[in-house]
C-alpha positions as CSV (number, residue, x, y, z in Angstrom):
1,X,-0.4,-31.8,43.4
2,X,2.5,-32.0,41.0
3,X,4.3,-35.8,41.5
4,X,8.2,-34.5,41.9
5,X,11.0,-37.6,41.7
6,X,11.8,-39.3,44.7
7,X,15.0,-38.5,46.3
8,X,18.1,-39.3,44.2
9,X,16.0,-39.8,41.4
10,X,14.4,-42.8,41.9
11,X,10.9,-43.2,41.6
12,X,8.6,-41.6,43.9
13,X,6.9,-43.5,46.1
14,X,3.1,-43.1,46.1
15,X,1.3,-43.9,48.9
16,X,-2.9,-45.0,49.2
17,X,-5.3,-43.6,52.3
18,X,-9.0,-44.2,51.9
19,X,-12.0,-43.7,54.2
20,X,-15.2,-41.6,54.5
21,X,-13.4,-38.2,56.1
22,X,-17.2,-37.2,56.8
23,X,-16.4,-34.9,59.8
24,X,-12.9,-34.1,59.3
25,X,-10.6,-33.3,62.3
26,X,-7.4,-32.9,63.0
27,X,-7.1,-36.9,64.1
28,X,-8.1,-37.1,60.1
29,X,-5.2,-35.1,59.0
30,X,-2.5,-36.5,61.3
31,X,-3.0,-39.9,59.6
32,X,-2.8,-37.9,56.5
33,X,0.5,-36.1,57.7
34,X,2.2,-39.5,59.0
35,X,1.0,-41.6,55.2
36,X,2.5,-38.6,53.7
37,X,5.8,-38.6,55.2
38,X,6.0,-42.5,54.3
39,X,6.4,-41.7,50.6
40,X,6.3,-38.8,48.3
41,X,2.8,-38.6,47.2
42,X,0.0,-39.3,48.6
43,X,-3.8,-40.2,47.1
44,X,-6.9,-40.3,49.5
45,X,-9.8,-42.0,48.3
46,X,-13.0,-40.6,49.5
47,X,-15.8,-43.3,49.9
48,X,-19.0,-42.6,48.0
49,X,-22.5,-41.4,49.7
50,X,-24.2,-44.7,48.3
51,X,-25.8,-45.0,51.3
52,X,-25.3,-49.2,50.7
53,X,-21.6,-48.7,50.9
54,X,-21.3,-46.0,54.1
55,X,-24.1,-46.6,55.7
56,X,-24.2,-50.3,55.4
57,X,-20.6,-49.9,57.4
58,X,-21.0,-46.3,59.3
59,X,-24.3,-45.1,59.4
60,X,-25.3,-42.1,56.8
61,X,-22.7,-39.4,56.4
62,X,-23.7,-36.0,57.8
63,X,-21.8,-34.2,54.9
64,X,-22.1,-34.8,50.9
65,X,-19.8,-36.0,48.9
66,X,-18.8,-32.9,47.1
67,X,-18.4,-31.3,50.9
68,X,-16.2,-34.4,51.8
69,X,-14.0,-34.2,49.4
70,X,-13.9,-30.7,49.4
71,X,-12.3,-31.0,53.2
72,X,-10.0,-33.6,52.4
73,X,-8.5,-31.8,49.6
74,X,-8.1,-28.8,51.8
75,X,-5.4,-30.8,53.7
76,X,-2.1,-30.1,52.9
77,X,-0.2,-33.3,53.1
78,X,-2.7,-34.8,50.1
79,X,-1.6,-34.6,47.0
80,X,-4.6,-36.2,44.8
81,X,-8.3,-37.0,45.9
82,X,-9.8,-39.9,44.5
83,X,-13.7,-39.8,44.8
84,X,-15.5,-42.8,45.4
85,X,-13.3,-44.9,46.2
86,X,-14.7,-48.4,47.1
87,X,-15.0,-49.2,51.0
88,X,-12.4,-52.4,50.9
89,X,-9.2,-51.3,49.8
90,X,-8.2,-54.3,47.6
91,X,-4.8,-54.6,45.8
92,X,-6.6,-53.7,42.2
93,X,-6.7,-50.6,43.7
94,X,-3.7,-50.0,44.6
95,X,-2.5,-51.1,41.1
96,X,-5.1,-48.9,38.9
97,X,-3.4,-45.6,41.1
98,X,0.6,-46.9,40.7
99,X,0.6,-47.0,44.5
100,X,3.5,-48.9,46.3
101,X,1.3,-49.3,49.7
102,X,-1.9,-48.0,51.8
103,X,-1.6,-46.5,54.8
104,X,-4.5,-46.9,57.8
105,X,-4.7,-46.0,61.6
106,X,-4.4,-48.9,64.0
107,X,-7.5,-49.2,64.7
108,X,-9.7,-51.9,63.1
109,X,-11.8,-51.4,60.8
110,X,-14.5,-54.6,59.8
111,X,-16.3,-55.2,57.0
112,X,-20.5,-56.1,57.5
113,X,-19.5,-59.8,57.8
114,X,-17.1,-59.2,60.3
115,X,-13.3,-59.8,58.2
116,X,-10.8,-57.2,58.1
117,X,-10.9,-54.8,55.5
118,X,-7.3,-54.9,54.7
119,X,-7.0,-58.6,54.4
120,X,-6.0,-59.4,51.2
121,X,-3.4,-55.9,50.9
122,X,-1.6,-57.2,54.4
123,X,-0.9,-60.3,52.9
124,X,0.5,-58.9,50.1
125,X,3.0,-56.9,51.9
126,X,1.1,-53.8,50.9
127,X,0.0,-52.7,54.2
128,X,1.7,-49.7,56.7
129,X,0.6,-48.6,59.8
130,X,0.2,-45.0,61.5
131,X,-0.5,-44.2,64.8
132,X,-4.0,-43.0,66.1
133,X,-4.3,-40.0,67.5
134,X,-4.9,-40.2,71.0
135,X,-7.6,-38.0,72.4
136,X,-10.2,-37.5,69.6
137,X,-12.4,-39.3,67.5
138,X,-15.9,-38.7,65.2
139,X,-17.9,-40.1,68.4
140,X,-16.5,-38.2,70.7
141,X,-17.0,-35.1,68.8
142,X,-20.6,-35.6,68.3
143,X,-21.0,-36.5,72.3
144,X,-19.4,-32.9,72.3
145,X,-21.8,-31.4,70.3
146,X,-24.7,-32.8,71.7
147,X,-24.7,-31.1,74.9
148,X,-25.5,-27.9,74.8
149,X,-24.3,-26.7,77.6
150,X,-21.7,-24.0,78.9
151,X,-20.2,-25.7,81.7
152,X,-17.3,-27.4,80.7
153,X,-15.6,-23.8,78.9
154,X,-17.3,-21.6,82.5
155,X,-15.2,-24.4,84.3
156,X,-13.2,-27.6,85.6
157,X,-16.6,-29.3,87.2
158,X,-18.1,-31.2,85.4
159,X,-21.6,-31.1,85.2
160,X,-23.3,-34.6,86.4
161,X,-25.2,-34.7,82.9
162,X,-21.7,-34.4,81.4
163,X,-20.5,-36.9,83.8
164,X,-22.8,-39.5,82.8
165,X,-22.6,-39.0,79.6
166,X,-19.3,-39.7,79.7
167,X,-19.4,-42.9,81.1
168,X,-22.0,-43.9,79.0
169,X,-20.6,-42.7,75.8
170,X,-18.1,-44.9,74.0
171,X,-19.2,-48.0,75.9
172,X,-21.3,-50.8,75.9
173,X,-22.5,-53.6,78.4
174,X,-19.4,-55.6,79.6
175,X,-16.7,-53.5,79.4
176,X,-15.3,-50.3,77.2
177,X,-14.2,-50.6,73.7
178,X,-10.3,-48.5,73.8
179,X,-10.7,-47.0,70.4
180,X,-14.2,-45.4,70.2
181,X,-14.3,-44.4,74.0
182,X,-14.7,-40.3,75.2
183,X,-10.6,-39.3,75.9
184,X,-8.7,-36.1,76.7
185,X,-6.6,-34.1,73.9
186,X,-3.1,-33.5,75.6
187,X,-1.4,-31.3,73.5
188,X,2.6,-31.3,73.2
189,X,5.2,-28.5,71.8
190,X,5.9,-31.5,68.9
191,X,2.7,-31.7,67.5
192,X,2.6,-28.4,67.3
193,X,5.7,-28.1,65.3
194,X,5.1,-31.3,63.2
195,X,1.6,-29.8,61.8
196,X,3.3,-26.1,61.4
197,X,5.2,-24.8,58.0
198,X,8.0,-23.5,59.9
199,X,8.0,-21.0,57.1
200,X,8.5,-17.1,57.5
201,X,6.8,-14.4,55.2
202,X,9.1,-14.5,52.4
203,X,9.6,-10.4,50.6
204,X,6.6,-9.9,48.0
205,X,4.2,-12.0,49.8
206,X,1.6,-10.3,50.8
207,X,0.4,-10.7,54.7
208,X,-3.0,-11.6,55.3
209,X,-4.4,-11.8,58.9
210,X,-8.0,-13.5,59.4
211,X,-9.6,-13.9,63.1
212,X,-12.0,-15.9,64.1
213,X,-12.8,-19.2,66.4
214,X,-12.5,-22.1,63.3
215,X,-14.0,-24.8,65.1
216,X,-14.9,-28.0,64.5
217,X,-16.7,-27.4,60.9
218,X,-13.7,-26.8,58.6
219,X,-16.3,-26.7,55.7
220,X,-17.5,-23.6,56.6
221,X,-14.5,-22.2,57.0
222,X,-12.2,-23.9,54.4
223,X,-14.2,-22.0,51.7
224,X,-13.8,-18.8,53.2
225,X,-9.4,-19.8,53.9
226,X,-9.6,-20.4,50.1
227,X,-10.8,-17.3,49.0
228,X,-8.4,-15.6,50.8
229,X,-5.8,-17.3,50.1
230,X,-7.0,-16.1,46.4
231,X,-7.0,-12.5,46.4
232,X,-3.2,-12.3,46.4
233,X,-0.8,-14.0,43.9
234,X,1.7,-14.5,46.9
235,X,-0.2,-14.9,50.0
236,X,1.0,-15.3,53.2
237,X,-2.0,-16.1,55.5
238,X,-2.4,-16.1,59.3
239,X,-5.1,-17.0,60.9
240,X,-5.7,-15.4,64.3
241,X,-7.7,-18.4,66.9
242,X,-9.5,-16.6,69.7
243,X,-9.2,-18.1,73.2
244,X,-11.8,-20.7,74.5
245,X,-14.0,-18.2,76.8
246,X,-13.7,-15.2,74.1
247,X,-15.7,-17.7,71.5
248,X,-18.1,-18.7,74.5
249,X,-18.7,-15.1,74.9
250,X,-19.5,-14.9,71.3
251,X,-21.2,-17.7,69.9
252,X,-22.7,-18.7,73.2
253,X,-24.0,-22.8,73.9
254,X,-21.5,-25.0,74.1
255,X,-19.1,-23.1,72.2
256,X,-16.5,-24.1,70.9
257,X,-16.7,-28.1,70.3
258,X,-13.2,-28.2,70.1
259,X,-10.6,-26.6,72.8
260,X,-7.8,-24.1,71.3
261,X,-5.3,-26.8,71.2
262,X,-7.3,-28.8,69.1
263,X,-8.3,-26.1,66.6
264,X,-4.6,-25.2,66.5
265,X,-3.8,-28.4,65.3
266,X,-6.9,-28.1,62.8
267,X,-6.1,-25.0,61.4
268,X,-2.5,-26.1,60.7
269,X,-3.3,-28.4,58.6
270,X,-5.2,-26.5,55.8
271,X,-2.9,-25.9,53.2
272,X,-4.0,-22.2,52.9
273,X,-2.7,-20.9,56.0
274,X,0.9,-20.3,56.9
275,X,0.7,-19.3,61.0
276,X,-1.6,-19.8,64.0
277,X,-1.6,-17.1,66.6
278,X,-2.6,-19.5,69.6
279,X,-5.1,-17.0,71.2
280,X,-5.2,-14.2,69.1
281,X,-6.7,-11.0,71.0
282,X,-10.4,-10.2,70.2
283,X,-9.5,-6.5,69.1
284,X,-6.9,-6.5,65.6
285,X,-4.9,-3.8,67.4
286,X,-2.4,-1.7,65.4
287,X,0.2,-3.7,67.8
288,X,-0.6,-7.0,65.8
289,X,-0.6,-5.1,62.7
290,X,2.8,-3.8,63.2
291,X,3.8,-6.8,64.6
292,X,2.9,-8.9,61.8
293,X,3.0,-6.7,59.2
294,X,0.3,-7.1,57.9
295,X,-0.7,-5.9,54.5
296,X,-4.8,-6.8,54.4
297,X,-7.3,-8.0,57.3
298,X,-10.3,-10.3,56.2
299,X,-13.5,-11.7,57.7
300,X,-16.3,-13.6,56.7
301,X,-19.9,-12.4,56.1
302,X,-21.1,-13.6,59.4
303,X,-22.1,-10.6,62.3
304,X,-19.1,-8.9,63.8
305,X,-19.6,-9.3,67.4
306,X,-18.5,-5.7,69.2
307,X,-15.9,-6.3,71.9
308,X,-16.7,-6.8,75.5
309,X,-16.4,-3.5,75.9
310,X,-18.4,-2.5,72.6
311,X,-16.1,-1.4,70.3
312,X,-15.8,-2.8,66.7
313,X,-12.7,-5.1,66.9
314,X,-12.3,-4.4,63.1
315,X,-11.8,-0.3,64.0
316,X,-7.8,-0.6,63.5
317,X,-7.9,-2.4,60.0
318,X,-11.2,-0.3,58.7
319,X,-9.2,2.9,60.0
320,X,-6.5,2.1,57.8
321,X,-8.2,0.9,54.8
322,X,-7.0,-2.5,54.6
323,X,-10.3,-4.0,56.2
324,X,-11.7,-6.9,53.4
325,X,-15.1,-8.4,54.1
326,X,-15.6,-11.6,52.1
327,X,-18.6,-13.8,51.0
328,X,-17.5,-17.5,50.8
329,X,-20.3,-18.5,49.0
330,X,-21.4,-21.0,52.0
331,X,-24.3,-20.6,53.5
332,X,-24.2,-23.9,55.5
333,X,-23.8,-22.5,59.4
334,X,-22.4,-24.3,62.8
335,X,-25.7,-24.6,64.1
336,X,-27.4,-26.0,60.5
337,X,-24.4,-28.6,60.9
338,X,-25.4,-29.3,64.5
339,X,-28.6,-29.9,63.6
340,X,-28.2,-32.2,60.6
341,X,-25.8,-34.0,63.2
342,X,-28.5,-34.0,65.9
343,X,-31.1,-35.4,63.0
344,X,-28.4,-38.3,62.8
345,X,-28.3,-38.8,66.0
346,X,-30.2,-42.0,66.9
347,X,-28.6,-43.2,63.5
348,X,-25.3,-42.9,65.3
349,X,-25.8,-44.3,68.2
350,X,-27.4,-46.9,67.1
351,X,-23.9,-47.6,65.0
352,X,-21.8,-46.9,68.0
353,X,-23.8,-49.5,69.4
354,X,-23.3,-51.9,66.8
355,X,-19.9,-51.0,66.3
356,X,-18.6,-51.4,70.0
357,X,-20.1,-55.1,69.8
358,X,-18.8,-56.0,66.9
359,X,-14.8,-54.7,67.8
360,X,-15.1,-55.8,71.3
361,X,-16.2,-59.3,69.7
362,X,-13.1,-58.8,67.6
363,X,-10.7,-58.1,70.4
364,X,-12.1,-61.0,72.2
365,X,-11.8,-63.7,69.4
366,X,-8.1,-62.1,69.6
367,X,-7.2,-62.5,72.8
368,X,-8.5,-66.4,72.4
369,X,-6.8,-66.8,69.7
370,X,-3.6,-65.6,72.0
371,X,-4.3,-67.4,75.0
372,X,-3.8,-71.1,72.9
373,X,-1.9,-71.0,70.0
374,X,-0.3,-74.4,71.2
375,X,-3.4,-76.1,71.2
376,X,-3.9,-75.0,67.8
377,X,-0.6,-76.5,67.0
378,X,-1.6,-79.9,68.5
379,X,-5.2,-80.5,67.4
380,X,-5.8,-83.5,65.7
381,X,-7.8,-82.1,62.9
C-alpha cells in the first residue's frame, strides 16, 4: 500500500496489528477492518514459524510462513506485512515501524510465564482495543473440521457425537473459558455492508464472474482470486458462493466448514473481489450473465462437477467463448489441509487444554483482585 496524508494534511496515522494469522478467517480480518479504520495505515506483523516462538505460545502452525503471510496480505484493510514479527509487541516496535499505536482483540493473550503481552505498550498509552468477533474462533473451526460428518448441513438435529463434542470442546474441568468456547455466527445486514466495497462496475472495467464454494482455506483460493484479478488491467471481480447444500452435494463430508454467511464475510474481505452473490445458482445461466454483464467467467483447475441434473454448469460461458480455465499454481487441496490439521490435532488440544487453564487462572486472579481492592488499600505491608 501507498501511505496517503491523513485528513487535512496532517500526518497519517499508522497503526500496528501482530499475531500468527495461521488459519485466517473472517474473525481475522474484522480485527484487521476495525485497526484499520482507527488510523490511515495499517502494518500486520506476522509471527515467525520458529517453532520456540509459536509453538512455545500456540502450538505449531498448520500453515508456513510464506502461506501466512501470503493470506494476510490478501486482506484488504492491510496496508504493509511485516514478517516475523516478534511474539510481544514491545514499544521498540512500534518505534522502528513510525506507528502511533497497536491494535488487539479483547481477548487476552499471555505470555509462557503467564504476564500480559501488551504490558509495557498499555502503559505507555500505546494500546487500542477492537471488538472480537462473536461467533468464530481457530478452535472452533478445527472442532468443525474434525467431524466428518454430514449432519449438521442435511439438518437442524444435531447429531449426539456433535452434541458432545460440543460441550466438551472449548471447555475444561470447572467451568467454560468465554473466549475459546464453540459459538453460533449470527449474521446481521451491517456486517455485511461494513466488509463490502459498496462499489459498482465503473465503464472500462472489465467484469469477471468466478463460482465456487471458497471455504474456510482462503490459501487455496486467494492464489487463484489473484490471478484473476490479473488478467485484466481494470478488473471488476465477482465471486459467485454457492448455497450450503449445493457444496454438500459437491464436495461431500462435512462440507463446507464454514456456513454461507460466514464465507460471505470471508470472501469480502479479499482485496481482489468487488461483489458476493450470496448463493449464486450452480448453473452460470445467460440470465446472470446478462444480469451482470459479464465480460469473462473463470474457474480453477479442480473437476467441474455436472449439475444435479448432469449438465455442465460452464455450458452458457463455454457457448459464448468467454469460459477461462485457470491453474493457480497451488496444489495444496481442502482435504491435504484437513489432514495436516488432523496431524496437529492432539498438538492442539493439548494447547486448548493448556490455554483454557491458564486464561481461566487469569480471569480468576481478576475477579480476586476485584472482589478487595480495599483490603489492598489497607494492608499494612
Amino acid at each position: 500500500g501507498v501511505e496517503q496524508p491523513g485528513p487535512g494534511g496532517r500526518r497519517p496515522v499508522r497503526v500496528w496489528c501482530d499475531g500468527c494469522y495461521d488459519m485466517v478467517h473472517y474473525g481475522h480480518s474484522n480485527q484487521l477492518r476495525q485497526a484499520r479504520a482507527m488510523g490511515d495505515y495499517l502494518i500486520v506483523g506476522v509471527h515467525t514459524d520458529a517453532l520456540e516462538e509459536i509453538s512455545k505460545h500456540k502450538g505449531p502452525p498448520v500453515f508456513t510462513q510464506e502461506e501466512r503471510y501470503k493470506m494476510v496480505q490478501a486482506i484488504k484493510w492491510v496496508d504493509e506485512v511485516v514478517p516475523a514479527a516478534p511474539y510481544v509487541t514491545t514499544l521498540e516496535t512500534l518505534d522502528k515501524y513510525n506507528c502511533n499505536f497497536c491494535v488487539h482483540g479483547n481477548d487476552i493473550t499471555l505470555t509462557v510465564d503467564g504476564r500480559d503481552t501488551y504490558e509495557e505498550v498499555k502503559q505507555a498509552g500505546r494500546y487500542r482495543e477492537c471488538k472480537r468477533t462473536q461467533g468464530v474462533s481457530t478452535t472452533d473451526l478445527v472442532g468443525r473440521m474434525l467431524l466428518v460428518t454430514k449432519a449438521h448441513h442435511s439438518s437442524q438435529e444435531l447429531t449426539s457425537e456433535y452434541r458432545e463434542y460440543a460441550d466438551n470442546f472449548g471447555k475444561c474441568p470447572g467451568g467454560r473459558n468465554p473466549w475459546t468456547g464453540v459459538s453460533q455466527f449470527l449474521q446481521t445486514s451491517q456486517k455485511i455492508i461494513q466488509f463490502a466495497s459498496g462499489k459498482e462496475p465503473q465503464p472500462g472495467e472489465t467484469v469477471i464472474y468466478v463460482a465456487g464454494a471458497f471455504d474456510l482455506f482462503r490459501i487455496l483460493w486467494v492464489d487463484f482470486l489473484e490471478k484473476v484479478h490479473g488478467l485484466a488491467d481494470r478488473p471488476y471481480v465477482i465471486a459467485g458462493l454457492h448455497f450450503d447444500q449445493e457444496v454438500n452435494r459437491y464436495k461431500g463430508k462435512n462440507y463446507p466448514i464454514m456456513n454461507l454467511h460466514e464465507r460471505t464475510l470471508s470472501v469480502l474481505a479479499c482485496r481482489y473481489v468487488s461483489e458476493v452473490v450470496i448463493g449464486a445458482p450452480y448453473a452460470v445461466t445467460a440470465e446472470l450473465l446478462s444480469h451482470f454483464k459479464v465480460d469473462l467467467v473463470c474457474h480453477g483447475k479442480t473437476e467441474i462437477v455436472p449439475d444435479r441434473d448432469g449438465s455442465d454448469p460452464y455450458q452458457e460461458p463455454k457457448k459464448r467463448g468467454i469460459f477461462h480455465q485457470i491453474d493457480s499454481g497451488n496444489d495444496l487441496t481442502t482435504d491435504l489441509i484437513v489432514q495436516r490439521i488432523i496431524k496437529n490435532r492432539l498438538e492442539y488440544e493439548a494447547r486448548n487444554q493448556k490455554k483454557e487453564a491458564k486464561e481461566l487462572a487469569f480471569l480468576e486472579a481478576m475477579r480476586q483482585q476485584e472482589a478487595q481492592p480495599s483490603e489492598e488499600n489497607h494492608s499494612n505491608f
